[in-house]
N, CA, C and O of each residue as an XYZ file, in Angstrom:
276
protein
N     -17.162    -21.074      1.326
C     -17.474    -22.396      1.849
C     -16.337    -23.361      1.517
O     -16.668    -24.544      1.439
N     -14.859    -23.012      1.277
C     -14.343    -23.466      0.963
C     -13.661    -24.831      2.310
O     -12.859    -25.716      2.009
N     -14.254    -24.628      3.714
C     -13.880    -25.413      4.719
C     -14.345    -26.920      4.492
O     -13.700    -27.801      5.059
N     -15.316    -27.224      3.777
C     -15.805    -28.623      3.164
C     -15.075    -29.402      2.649
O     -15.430    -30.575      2.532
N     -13.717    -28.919      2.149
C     -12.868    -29.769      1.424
C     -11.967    -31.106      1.878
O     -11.457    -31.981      1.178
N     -11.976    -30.900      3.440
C     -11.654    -31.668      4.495
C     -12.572    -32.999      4.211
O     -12.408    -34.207      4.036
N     -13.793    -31.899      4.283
C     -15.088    -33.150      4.846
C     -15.224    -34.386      3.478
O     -15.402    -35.598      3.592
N     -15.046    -33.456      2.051
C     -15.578    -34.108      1.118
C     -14.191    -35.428      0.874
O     -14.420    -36.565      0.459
N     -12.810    -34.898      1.250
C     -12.000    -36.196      0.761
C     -12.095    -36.656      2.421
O     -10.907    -36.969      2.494
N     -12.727    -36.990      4.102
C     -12.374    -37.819      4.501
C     -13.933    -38.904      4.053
O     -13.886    -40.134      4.043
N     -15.332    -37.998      3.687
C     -16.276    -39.561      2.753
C     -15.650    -39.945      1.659
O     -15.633    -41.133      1.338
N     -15.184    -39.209      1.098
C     -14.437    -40.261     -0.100
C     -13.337    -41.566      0.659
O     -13.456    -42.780      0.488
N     -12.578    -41.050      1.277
C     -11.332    -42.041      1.981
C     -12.372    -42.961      2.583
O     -12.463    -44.056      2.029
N     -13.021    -42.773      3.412
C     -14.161    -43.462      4.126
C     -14.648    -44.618      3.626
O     -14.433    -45.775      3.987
N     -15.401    -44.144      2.663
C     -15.751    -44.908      1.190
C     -14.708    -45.837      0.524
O     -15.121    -46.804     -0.116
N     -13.601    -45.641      0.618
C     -12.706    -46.627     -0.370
C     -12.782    -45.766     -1.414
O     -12.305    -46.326     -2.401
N     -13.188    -44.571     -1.689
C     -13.167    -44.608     -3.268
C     -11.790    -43.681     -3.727
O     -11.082    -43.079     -2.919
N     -11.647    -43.700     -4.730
C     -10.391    -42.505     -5.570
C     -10.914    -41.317     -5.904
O     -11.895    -41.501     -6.624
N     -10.677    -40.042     -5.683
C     -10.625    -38.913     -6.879
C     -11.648    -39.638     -7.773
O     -12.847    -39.574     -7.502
N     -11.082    -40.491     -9.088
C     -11.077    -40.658    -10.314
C     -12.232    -41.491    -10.509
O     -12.740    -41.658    -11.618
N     -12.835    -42.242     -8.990
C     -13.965    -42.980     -8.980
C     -14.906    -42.602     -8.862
O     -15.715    -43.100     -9.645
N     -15.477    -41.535     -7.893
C     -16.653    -40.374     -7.557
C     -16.282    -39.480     -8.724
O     -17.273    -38.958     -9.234
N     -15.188    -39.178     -9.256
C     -16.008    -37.803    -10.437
C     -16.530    -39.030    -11.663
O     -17.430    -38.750    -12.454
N     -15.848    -40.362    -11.682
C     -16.854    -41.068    -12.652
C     -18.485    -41.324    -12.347
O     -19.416    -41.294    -13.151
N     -18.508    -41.639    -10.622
C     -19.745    -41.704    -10.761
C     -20.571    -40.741    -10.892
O     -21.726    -40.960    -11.256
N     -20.198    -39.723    -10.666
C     -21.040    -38.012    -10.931
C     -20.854    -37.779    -12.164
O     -21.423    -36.772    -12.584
N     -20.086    -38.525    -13.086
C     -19.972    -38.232    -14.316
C     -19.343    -36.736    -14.746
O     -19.802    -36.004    -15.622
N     -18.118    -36.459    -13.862
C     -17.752    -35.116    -14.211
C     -16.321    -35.225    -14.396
O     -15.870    -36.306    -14.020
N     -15.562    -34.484    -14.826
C     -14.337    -34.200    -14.878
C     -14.024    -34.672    -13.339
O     -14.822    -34.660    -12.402
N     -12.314    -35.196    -13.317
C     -11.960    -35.862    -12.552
C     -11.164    -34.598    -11.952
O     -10.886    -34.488    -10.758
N     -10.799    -33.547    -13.067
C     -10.271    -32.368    -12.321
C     -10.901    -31.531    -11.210
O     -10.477    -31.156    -10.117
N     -12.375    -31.318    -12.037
C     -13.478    -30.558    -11.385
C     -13.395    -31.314    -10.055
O     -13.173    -30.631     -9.055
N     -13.539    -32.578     -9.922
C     -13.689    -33.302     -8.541
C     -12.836    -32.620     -7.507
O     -13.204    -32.065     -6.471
N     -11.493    -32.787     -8.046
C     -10.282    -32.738     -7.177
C     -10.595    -30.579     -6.743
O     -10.545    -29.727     -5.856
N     -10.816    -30.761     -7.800
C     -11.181    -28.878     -6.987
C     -12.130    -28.436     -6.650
O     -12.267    -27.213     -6.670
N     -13.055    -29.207     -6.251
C     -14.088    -28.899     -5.196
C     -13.517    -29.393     -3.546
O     -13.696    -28.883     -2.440
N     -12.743    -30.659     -4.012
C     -12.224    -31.382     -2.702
C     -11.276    -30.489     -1.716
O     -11.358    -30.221     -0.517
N     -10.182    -30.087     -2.909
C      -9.153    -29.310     -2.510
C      -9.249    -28.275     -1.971
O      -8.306    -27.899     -1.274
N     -10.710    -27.259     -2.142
C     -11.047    -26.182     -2.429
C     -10.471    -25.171     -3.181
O     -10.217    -24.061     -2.714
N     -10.286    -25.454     -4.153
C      -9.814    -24.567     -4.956
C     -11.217    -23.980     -5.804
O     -11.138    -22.891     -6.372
N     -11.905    -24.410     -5.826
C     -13.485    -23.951     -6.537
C     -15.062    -24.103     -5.185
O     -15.303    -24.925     -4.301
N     -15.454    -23.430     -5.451
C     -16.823    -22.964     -4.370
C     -17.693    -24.301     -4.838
O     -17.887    -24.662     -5.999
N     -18.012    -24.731     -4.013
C     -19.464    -26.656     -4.243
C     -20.120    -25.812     -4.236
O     -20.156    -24.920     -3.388
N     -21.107    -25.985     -5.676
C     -22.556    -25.331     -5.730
C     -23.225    -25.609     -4.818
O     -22.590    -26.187     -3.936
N     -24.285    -25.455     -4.609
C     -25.663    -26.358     -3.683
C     -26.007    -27.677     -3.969
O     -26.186    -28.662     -3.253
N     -26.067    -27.464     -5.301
C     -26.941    -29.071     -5.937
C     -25.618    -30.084     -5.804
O     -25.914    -31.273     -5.930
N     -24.384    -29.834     -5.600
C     -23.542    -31.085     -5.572
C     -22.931    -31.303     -4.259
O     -22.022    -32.093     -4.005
N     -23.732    -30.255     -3.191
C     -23.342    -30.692     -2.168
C     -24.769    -31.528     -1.447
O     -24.827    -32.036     -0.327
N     -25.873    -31.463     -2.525
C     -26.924    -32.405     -2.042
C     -26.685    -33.457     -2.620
O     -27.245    -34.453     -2.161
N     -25.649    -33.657     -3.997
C     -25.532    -34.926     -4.321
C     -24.635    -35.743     -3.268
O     -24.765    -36.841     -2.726
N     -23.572    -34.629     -3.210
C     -22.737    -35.768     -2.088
C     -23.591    -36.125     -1.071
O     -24.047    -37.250     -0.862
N     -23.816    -34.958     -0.352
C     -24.570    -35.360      1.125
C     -25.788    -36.931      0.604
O     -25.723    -37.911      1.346
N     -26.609    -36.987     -0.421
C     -27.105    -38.260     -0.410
C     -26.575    -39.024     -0.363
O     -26.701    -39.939      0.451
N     -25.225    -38.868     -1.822
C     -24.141    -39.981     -1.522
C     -23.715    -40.553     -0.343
O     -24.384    -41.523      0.014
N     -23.313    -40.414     -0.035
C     -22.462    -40.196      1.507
C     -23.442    -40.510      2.701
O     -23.007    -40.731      3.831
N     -24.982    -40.520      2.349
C     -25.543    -40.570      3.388
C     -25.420    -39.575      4.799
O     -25.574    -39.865      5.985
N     -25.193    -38.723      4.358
C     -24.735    -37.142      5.835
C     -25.577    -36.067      5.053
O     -26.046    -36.069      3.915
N     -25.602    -35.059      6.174
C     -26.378    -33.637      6.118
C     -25.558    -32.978      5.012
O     -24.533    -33.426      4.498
N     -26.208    -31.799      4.727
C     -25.263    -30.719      4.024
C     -24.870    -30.099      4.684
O     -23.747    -29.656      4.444
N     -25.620    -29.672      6.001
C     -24.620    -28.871      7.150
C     -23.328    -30.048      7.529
O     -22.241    -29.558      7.836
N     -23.438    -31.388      7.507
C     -22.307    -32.383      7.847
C     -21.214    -31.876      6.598
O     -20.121    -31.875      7.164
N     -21.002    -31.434      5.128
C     -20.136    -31.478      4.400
C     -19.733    -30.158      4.656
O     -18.517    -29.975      4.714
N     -20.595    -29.044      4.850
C     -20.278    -27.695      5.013
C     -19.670    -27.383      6.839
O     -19.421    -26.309      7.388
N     -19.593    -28.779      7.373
C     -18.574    -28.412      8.617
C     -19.518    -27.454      9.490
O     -18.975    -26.581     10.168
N     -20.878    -27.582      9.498
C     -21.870    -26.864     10.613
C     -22.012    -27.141     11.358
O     -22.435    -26.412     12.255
N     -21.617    -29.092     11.585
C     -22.389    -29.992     12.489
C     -21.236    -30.718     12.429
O     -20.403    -30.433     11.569
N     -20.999    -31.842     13.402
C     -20.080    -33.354     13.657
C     -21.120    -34.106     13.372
O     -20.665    -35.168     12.949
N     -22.434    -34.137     13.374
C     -23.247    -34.572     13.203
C     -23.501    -35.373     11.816
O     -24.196    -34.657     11.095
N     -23.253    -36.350     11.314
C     -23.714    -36.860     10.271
C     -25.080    -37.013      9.784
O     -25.292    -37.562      8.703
């Protein structure tokens, strides 16, 4: 599922926010962030339901199933 990585930095850009601002608000390593984004690491389930709330979009919208938000 590594095709999400697109999706997850254009809601971040979207958002205004940094890297360094969403892994604060998830409270995680700012590295971990950047390598879920990048895809360099597989998005569990549960943090692709956090984004998708975040973000207000589907999980099929972050996992690139849908254009569909």
């Amino acid at each position: 599922m590594k095709k999400y990585k697109n999706r997850l930095r254009d809601l971040r850009e979207d958002s205004d926010l940094t890297q360094a601002k969403v892994a604060e608000i998830f409270y995680m390593q700012p590295t971990q962030y950047r390598r879920y984004e990048n895809g360099e690491s597989d998005l569990p389930l549960e943090w692709a339901k956090k984004f998708a709330l975040f973000y207000k979009v589907s999980i099929d919208y972050i996992a690139m199933l849908t254009n569909e938000k």
